[in-house]
N, C-alpha and C positions, 0 to 999 in steps of 0.2 A: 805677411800672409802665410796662414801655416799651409804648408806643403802635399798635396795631394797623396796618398799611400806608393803611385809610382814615383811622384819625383824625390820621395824618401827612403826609395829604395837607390834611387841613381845617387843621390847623397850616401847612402853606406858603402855604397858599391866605389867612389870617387874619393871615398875617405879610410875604403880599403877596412871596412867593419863587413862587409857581407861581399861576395865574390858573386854579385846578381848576374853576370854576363857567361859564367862559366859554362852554362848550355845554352846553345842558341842554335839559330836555321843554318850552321856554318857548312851542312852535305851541296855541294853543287848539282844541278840539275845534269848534267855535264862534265865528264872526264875524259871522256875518249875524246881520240881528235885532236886533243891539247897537245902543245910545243913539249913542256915536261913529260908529255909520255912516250914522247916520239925516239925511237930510236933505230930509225931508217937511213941507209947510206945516205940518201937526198933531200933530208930536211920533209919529206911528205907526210905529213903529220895526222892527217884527214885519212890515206889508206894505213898506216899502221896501225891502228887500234881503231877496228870499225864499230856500230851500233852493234851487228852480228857479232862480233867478237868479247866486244862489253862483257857479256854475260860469263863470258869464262877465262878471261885474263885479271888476275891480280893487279890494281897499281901499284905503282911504285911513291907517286907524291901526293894523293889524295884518293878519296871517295866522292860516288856518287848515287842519288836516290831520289824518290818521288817525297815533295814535301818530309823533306828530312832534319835530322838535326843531331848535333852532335859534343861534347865538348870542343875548348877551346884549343885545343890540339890536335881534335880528331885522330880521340884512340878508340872511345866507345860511340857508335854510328848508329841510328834507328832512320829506319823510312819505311814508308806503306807500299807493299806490292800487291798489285791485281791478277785475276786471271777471269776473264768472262764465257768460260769453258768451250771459246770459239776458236782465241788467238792462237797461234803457231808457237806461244812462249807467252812466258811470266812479263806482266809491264812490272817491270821492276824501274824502269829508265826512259827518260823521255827521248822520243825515234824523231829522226830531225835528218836533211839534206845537207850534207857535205859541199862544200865550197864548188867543185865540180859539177857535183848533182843537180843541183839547184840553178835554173835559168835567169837568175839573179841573185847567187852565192849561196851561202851557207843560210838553213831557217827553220825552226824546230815547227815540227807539222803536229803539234797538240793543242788544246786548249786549257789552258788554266790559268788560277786571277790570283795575287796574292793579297787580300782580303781586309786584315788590321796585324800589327804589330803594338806593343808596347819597346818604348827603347833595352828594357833590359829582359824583353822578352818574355816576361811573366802572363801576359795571351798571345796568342799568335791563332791565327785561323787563314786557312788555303783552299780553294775549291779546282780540283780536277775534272773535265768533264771525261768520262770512259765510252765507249759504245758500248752497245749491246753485240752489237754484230763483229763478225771477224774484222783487226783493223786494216783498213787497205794499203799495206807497207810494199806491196808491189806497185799498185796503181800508185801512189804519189811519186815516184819513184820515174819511173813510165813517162807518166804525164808530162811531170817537169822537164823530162832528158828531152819530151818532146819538143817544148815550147822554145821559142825564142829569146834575144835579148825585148824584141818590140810586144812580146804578150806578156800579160800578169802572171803571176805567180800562182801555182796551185794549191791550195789549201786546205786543209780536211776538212772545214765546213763545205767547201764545193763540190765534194766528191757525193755529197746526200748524205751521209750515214746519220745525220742529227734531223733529218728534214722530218719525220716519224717520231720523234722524241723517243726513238730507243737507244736510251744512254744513261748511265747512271750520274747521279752527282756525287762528287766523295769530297766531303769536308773533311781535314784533316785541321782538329784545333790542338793546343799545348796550352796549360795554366800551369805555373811554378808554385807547389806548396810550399818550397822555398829551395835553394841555390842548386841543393842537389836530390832537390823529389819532383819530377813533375808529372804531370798527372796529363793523359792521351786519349781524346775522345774523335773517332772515326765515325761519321753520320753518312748512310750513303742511303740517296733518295733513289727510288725506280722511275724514271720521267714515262715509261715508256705505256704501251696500254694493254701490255698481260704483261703476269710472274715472271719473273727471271733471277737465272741462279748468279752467284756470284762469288768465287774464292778471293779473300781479304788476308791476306797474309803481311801483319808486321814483324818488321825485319830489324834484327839488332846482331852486330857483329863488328871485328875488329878489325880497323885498319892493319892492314898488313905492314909490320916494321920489322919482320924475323925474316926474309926471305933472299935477303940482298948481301948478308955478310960482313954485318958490324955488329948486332946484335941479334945472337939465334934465341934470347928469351921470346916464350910465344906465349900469351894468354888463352881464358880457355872460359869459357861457359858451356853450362851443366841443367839438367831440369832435375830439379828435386822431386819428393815424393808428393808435394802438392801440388806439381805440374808449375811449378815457379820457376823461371829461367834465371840462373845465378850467374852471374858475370865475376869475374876475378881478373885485375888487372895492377899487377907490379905497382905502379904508380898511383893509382885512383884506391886498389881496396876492391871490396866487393860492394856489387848494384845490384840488383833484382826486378827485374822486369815481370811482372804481375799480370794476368791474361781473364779479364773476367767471365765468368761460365768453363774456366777448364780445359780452352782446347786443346787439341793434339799439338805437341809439339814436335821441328823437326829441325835435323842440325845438317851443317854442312863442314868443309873448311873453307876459308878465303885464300884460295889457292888456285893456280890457273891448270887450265885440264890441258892438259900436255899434247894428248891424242886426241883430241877434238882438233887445236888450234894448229898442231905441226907435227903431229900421226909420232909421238914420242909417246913410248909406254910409263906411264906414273900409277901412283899408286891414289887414289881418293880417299873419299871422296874431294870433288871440288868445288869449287864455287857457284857452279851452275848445277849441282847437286837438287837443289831443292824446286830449280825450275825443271828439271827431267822426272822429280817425282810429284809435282802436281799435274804436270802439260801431258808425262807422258807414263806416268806411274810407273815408272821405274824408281823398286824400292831401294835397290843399289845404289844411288846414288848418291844417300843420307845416310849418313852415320848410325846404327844398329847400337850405340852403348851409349844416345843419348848427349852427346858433347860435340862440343868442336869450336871452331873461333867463328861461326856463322851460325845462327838462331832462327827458328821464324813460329810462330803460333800461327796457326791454319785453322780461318772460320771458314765454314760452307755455309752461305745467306742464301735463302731464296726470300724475296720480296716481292709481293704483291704489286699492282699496279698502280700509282699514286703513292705508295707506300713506300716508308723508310724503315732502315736497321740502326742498332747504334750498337758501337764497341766500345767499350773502355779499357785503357788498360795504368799501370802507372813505373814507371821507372826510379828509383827513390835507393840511396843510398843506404834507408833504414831498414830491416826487415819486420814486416807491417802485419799486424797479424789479422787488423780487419783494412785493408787499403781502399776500401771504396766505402766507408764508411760513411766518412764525410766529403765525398768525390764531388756529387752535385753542388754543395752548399761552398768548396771552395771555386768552383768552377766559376759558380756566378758572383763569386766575390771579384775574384779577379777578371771579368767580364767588366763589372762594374764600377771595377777601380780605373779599368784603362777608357771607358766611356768619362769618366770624369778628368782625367787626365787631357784627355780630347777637349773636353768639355772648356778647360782652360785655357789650352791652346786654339782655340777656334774663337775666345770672346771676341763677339763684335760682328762676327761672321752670321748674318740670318738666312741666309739662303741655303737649305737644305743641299740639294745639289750640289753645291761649291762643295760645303762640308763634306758631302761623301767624296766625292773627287778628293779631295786633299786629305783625307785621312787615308784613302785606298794608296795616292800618289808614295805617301810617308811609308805607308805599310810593303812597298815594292821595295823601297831602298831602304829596309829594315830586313827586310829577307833575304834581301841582296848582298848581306855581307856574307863573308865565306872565309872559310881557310883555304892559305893559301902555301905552299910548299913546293919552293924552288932554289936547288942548290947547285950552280949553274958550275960550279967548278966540279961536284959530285956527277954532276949530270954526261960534261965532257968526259969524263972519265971512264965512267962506267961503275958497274958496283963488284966487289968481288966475288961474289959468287952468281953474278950472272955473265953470260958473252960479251967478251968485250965489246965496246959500239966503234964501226967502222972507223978506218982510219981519217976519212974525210970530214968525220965530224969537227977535230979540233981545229978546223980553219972554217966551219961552219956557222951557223947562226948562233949567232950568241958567245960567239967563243970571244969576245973583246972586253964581257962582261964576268971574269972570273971570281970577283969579289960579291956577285950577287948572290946573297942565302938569306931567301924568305923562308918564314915559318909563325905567319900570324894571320888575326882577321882582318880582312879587306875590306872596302865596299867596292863592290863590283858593277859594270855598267848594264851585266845581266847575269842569269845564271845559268843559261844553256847556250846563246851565242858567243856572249864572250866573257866566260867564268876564268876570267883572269884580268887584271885591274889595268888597268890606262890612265895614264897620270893627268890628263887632262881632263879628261871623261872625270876622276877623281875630285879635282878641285871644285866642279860645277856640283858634285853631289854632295859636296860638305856644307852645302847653301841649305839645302830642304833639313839633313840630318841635323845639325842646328839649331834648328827651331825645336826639336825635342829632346836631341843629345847633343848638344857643343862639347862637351867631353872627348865622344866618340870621334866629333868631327876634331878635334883639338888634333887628337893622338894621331889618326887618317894623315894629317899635314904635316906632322913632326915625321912622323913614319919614314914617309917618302925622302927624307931628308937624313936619312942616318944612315952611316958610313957603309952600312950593309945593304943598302937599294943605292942611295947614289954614288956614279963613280967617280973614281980618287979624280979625273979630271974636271968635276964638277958639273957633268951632263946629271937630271932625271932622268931612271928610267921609263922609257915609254909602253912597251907593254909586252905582252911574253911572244910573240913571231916577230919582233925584230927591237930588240932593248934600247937599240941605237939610232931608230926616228925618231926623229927631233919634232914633238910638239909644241904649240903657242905656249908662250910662256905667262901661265896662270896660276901659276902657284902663290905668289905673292899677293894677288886678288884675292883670293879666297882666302891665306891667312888673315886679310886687314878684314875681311868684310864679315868672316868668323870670329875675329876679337870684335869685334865692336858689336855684332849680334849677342854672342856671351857677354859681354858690358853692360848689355840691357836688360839681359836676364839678371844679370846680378846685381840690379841696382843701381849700375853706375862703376862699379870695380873691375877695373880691365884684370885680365890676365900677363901682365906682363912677360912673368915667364917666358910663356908658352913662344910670346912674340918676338922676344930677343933671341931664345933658342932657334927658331923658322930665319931669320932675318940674317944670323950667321952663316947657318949655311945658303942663305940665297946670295949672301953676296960670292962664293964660288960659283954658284949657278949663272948670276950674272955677267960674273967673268969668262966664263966658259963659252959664251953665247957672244961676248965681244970679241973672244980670241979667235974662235972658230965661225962664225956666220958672218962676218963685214967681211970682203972680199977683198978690199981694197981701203980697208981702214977709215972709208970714211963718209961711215954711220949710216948708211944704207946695209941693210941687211939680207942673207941668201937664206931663209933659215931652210928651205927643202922642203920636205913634205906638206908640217905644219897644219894634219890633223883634217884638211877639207879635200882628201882623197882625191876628183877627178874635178876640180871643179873648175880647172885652165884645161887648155890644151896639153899638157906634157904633166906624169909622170916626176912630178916632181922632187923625188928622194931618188931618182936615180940620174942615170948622165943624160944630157941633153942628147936629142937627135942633128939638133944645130952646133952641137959643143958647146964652148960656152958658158954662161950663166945669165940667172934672173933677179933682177933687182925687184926684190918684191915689196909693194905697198902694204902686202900685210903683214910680212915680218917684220921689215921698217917698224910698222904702228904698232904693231905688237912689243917691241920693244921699247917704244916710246912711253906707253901704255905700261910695261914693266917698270921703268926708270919713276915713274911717276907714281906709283903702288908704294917701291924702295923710298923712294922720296916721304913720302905721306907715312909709314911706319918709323924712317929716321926719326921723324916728328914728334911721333908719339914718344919713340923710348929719349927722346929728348926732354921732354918734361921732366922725369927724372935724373936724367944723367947727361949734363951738357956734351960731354965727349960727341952723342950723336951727331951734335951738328955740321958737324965737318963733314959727316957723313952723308947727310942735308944737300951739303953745301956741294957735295962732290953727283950726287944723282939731279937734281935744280941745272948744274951744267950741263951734266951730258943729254939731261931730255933736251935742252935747245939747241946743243949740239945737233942731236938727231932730227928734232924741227926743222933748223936750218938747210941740214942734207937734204931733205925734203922739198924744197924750196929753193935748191939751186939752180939754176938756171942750167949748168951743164947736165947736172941729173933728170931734173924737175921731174918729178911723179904725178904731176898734175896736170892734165891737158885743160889749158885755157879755153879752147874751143868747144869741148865737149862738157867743161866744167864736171871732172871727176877726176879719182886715183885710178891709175893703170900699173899692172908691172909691166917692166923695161927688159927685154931680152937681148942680150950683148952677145955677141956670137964673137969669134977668135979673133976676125979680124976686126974690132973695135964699131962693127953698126951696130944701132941703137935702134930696137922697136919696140913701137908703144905697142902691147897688145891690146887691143881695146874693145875688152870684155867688159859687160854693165855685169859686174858682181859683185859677191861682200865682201871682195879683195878691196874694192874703192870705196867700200862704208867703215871698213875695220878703223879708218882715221878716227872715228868718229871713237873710238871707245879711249883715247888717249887722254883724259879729261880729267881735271882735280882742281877743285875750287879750295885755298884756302884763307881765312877768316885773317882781317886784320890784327886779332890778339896774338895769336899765334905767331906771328910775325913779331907781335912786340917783344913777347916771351922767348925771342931767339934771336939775342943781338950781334952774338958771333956770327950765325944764319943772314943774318939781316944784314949785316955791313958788307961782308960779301958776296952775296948777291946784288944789293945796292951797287957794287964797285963795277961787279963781272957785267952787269949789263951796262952802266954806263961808258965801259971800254969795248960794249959790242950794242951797239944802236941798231943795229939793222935785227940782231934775233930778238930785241928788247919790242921793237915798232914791228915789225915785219910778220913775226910769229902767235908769239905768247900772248901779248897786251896785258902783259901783270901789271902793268902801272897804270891801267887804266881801274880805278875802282867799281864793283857794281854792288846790288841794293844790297846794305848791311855792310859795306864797307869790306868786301870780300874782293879777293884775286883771282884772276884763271888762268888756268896751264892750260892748253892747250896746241893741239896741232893745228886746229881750226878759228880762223877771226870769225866772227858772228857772219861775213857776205857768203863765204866759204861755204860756212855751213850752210847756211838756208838755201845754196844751191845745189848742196849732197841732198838734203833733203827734200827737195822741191824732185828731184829725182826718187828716192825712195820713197815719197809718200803719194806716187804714179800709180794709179789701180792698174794701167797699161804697161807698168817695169815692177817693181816690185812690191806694190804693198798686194795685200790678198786679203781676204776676208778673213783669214788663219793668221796673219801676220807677216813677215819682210820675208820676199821669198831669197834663196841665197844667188839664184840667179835671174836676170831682169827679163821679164815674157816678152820683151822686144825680140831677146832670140829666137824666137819660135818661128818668125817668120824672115829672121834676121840673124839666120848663123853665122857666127865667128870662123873665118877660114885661116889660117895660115898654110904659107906653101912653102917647102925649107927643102932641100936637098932631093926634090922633084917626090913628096909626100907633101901630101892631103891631111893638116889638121883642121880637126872642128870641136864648134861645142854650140850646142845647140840647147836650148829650154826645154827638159823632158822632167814637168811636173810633179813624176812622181818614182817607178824605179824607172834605172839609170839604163839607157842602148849601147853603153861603152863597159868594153871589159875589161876596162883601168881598176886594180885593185880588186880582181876578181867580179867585180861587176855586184859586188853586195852592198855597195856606198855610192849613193850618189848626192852631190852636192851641185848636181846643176839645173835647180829652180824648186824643189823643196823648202819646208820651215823645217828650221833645226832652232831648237829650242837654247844650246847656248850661245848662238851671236844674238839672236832676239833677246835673250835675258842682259845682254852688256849692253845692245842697243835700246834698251829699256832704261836701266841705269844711267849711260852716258847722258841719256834726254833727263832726265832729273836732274844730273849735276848739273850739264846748262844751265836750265831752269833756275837753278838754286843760286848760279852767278845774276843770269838777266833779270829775274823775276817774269812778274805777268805782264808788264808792258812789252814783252818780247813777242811777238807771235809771226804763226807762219801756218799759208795754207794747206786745210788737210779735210779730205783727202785733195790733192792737186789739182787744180782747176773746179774743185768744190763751189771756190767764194768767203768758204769756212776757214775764218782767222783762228787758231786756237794755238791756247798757249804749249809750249814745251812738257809743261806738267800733264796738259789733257791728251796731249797727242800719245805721251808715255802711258798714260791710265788706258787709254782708248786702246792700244797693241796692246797691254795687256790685257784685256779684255776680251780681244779677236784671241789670244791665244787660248784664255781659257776657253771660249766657244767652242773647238776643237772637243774638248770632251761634253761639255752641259748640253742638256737638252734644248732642241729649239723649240720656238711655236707650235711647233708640229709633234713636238716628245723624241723628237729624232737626234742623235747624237752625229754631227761631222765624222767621228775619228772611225765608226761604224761602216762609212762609205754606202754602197748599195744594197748590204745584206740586210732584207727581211729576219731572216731570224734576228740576228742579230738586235738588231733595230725596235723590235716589237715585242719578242717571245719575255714575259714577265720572268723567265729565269737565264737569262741572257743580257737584256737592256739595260740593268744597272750594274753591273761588272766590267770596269775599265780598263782597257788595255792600252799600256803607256807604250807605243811605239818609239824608234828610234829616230824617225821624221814622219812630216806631214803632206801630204799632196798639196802642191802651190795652188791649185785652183779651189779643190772640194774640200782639205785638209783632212781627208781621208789618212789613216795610218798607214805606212810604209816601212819598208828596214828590216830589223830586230821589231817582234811583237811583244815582247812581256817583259812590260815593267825594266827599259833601257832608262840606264840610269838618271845622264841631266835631263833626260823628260821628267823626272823629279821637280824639275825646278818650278812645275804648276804650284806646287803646293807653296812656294813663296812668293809667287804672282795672287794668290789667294788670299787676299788679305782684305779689312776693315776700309773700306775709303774715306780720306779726308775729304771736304769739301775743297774744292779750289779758291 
């Protein structure tokens, strides 16, 4: 099949003939606030570099911007800034609530949709919506500090300011004439119903790398006499940033204003230079000779009502002497290459809706990648020529991780709430990225695995406010389920490499997780935190209130679930290189090892009575409580699953004999657990934590409209609690956990996560999976009621199509044209420039499946777009 013009670009780019990745959306929506900027006695990350401050502190490890973009090092930066000659300051930066602030954590109070992406970036298009009116940064502000854990959230659609459609739309698209020219077209429509003015200032300037005292070379751009902004930098060469119609140009430095932020006299201009002389025309505050290492070209729009402006500009390594030449004719080239590129990744797909949905879902986690820059031993340290950072830091956050030095691109789970990566959050997003870059997603899994992110004890890091929680162990899923996705693209040609490189360092990973989380060696696991925040009673990553510890069912399965991943890739690099099997041979025992723990009778994780997984809380002196919470602590069994194929077996007779040996010298985990010796259709085997009665009583429970299924999908906690909270009483303290559908009444983890009765899109996506593999053991003659008390027999395969299904509803229109994830907002819901722009939240309301969380485009909410697929017939 010859190759679409993008997927031969991602071929030159993978074959190392063309550098297509070299500019990309890698500006974060978001820098302040960050752990890397923080350099407060107390680790307070949120008040040392505020929104208010943004504007005139230099960083130190990154940039940030509105729809921005920048190389893959982020040394030359561009983003679009506004002024709608109301605001108090330049939007230069999206305004958002601090963890404090915010009646339910930390939440960017803007609106914007990230649109299409191509994998190597060659279109990209962003829609910000502005007001017209001054924006209300007090009232959000107010409002929230007002509300409760038990009221919603405030949000600038609720303030009114959009209810008049006075607001602008600002498209911001990018088309690559190639690796280092691309070409900048800003569309900004008037929604409102008179003229209004509008300053547009795009911004191109240099990350600050002179200011710290390792290297004082500083770069510099200049406007020439054709009003052409000339860029010069050490490294790159010279760029020229081209402004069509001439405007005025104005410079600044990227440097922090001394006397603004700590009444120190400096000499300017500073970086908040150009926002005092459009906000407040003060011409002082902009460089008089025409330079500096901050740029910006200043249009003054007035636009009619109904009416739009367009900007062009082009950024191009070449100096161009007519650059808008052929501006349009490439624009809609590359429009048109990336609709056909779509076009092939969607065969099969007829549903208009699904389509946009899943192209909008890819185009969030194509924007969402970012540079990332963190040198944690640099960071302890301090730099030399700034103050030293307290002395409490080196025993501070992060100080165990001195071997951590990032300085690449990421994919991140957002880019203003958390513009810093999560290794968990990571592995769910190399599912979607996949389908149009396996590449990108290959490199994402190796990444995390090299000597410089993981440490010498063989932990992943988990993410940048504390490197050292310990998440589900997902890495090895997403390698297998990446190689074999890339297998498909290519025909059938695995990537071996890639797998054996991932698969060495997991087995440290593995080890690390056996030496440190079994408490007592034997294969019940404490792993801590494990990623689902508040969703027991206790704080989990920290010390019990009971002392103690928690034998948890889902770390247990989680690691069973990992043994069984290591299992199934041994396999693979077995086909080639017998050596693996031993390797085989050694993950094969320990998952039934772990089975068996499972299954002890002195442990037992299983209440026979209530027929479900519980975690076991052991307090010092040796009681045992079942806490017995209905949540996806007791479904996580279910993702432990791997069906392999009699050939397989034959083709591994080393594999084969010892395992044949080990179970015939352990009958009870051979009968009891696994049932590998029981064949099913096609002559295939199953691993398992679960026998077929097992299951069909987790699920006879989960697929409960009155516990957990919802019209959205498997809620994470069962609506029994709602009228049936979970109490514990431990040391004369009141715990609970009660079903609150949507945000969370507990300020466990700041109160910005909740997992108790929400849809969270990556246990649904395993529990999706897991029911397949089933399936693909039992066949169709397996069935099981659904939804529960229905009457409705269906098979494993329909039940899985069916949640997914409910999952994708959450965004597609209903009957009605109404979108779920919309909740009850009329605009939203109706307004034809509002209605089809999705916003991929970080969970879903358990009843409405209204969005919740993080609003824009969090990352494994990505994972619609692999739920979005062609259906087979059953």
């Amino acid at each position: 099949m010859t190759p679409t013009a993008e997927e031969q670009r991602l071929l030159d780019d993978r074959d190392k003939k063309a550098n297509w990745r070299f500019l990309g959306p890698y500006l974060t929506e978001r820098q302040w606030g960050t752990v890397r900027e923080d350099y407060s006695p107390g680790g307070t990350a949120w008040e040392y570099v505020s929104h208010d401050a943004a504007r005139s502190k230099a960083y130190r490890w990154g940039e940030e911007g509105i729809g921005g973009i920048s190389d893959e090092k982020q040394r030359i930066c561009f983003s679009v800034a506004l002024w709608n000659t109301k605001d108090p300051i330049l939007k230069e930066r999206f305004f958002g609530l601090t963890g404090h602030e915010g009646n339910h954590g930390e939440d960017v109070k803007e609106i914007y949709y990230y649109l299409d992406s191509t994998p190597t970036h060659s279109y990209m298009k962003m829609l910000y919506k502005y007001p017209q009116q001054a924006y209300p940064y007090s009232q959000l502000v107010d409002e929230n500090r007002r509300r409760g854990k038990l009221d919603p959230e405030y949000e600038l659609i609720d303030t009114g300011i959009f209810d008049d459609d006075r607001y602008f739309d600002v498209f911001m698209e990018y088309a690559k004439a190639d690796v280092d020219d691309l070409l900048i077209r800003i569309t900004v429509h008037n929604r409102g119903p008179q003229k209004a003015s509008l300053r547009v200032l795009p911004q191109i300037w240099f990350r600050n790398t002179w200011a710290w005292g390792y290297d004082n070379y500083k770069p510099e751009a200049s406007r020439d006499e054709d009003g052409v902004i000339e860029i010069n930098h050490r490294d790159l060469g010279n760029y020229y940033l081209v402004g069509a119609g001439k405007p005025e140009v104005l410079f600044c430095e990227n440097e922090t204003n001394l006397k603004r932020l700590y009444n120190v006299e400096g000499s300017g201009p500073f970086k908040d230079g150009i926002n005092d002389f459009v906000v407040h025309g003060n011409r002082e505050a902009i460089s008089s000779v025409h330079r500096g290492t901050k740029g910006a070209f200043d249009y003054n729009l007035s636009i009619a009502a109904g009416k739009s402006s367009t900007i062009t500009l082009r950024l191009s390594a070449k100096y161009l002497v007519d650059p808008f030449q052929d501006f349009d004719a490439l624009f809609e080239q590359r429009l048109q290459e990336a609709n056909a590129f779509y076009d092939r990744v969607q065969t099969g797909i007829a549903d208009d809706d699904k389509k946009n949905i899943q192209r909008q879902a890819i185009a969030g986690m194509l924007w969402s990648k970012q540079f990332y820059f963190y040198d944690v031993s640099e960071w302890l340290k301090g730099d030399p020529a700034q103050p030293p950072p307290p002395e409490q830091r080196e025993h501070g956050r992060n100080h165990d991780w001195t071997h951590l030095s990032n300085c690449d691109i990421i994919s991140m789970p957002d880019t203003w709430e958390y513009p810093w990566y999560a290794a968990w959050d990571l592995a769910f997003h190399c599912l979607p990225i996949a389908m149009v870059d396996p590449e990108f997603a290959k490199h994402q899994l190796v990444l995390l695995t090299k000597e410089w992110y993981m440490h010498p004890n063989g932990q992943l890091p988990a993410y940048e406010w504390a490197l050292g929680d310990v998440n589900p162990p997902v890495h090895a899923w997403a390698t297998w389920r990446v190689y074999k996705m890339d297998e498909k693209l290519q025909g059938g040609k695995g990537d071996r490499k890639f797998l054996e490189e991932v698969f060495h360092k997991l087995l440290l990973n593995f080890t690390w997780w056996v030496n440190r989380k079994d408490y007592n060696g034997n294969n019940i696991f404490q792993g801590g935190f494990l990623g689902m925040d508040n969703i027991g009673v206790f704080d989990r990553s920290s010390q019990l209130p009971t002392g103690g510890y928690i034998e948890q069912s889902d770390g247990t399965s989680w690691m069973a679930m990992f043994t069984l991943n290591m299992l199934r890739i041994s396999l693979e690099l077995a086909k080639e290189n017998p050596i693996y099997q031993s390797l085989a041979t050694k993950f094969f025992e320990h998952f039934l090892y772990i089975a068996g723990a499972m299954a002890n009778e002195k442990i037992d994780l299983w209440d026979e009575e209530d027929e479900f997984f519980y975690d076991v809380l052991r307090t010092p002196d040796n009681q045992r409580t079942m806490m017995k919470i209905h949540s996806m602590v007791g479904l996580i069994p279910l993702f432990a699953v791997e069906v392999l194929d009699q050939e397989l077996y034959d083709a591994m007779p080393a594999f084969y004999e010892r395992a044949r040996w080990f179970l015939q010298n352990r009958p009870d985990l051979a009968n009891l657990i696994s049932r590998w010796t029981v064949k099913g259709k096609g002559a295939r085997h199953l691993l398992s934590l679960l026998r077929g009665h097992r299951m069909k009583r987790l699920l006879k429970r989960m697929l409960d409209e009155s516990e957990f299924l919802s019209g959205y999908g498997i809620r994470a906690l069962s609506r029994y609690h709602l009228d049936h909270p979970y109490v514990l009483h431990a040391n004369g303290n009141e715990f609970k956990v009660k079903y609150t559908p949507g945000e969370g009444d507990s300020s466990l983890f700041g109160g910005n996560s909740n997992w108790r009765g929400p849809i969270w899109f990556p246990v649904n996506f395993l529990l999706i999976e897991s029911l397949q593999r089933f399936h693909h053991y039992y066949g169709d003659d397996f069935k099981v009621e659904h939804p529960t008390g229905s009457g409705n027999m269906r098979t494993l395969k329909q039940i899985a199509d069916d949640l997914s299904e409910r999952m994708i509803s959450i965004f597609r229109r209903d009957a009605n044209g109404h979108r779920a994830v919309f909740g009850e907002s009329k605009k939203f819901q109706n307004d034809p420039h509002f209605r089809d722009y999705i916003p991929f939240y970080e969970y879903f309301h358990g009843d409405t499946g209204r969005g919740a969380g993080a609003m824009h485009q969090t990352g494994w909410t990505g994972l619609v777009a692999k739920l979005i697929q062609p259906r087979r017939k059953n």
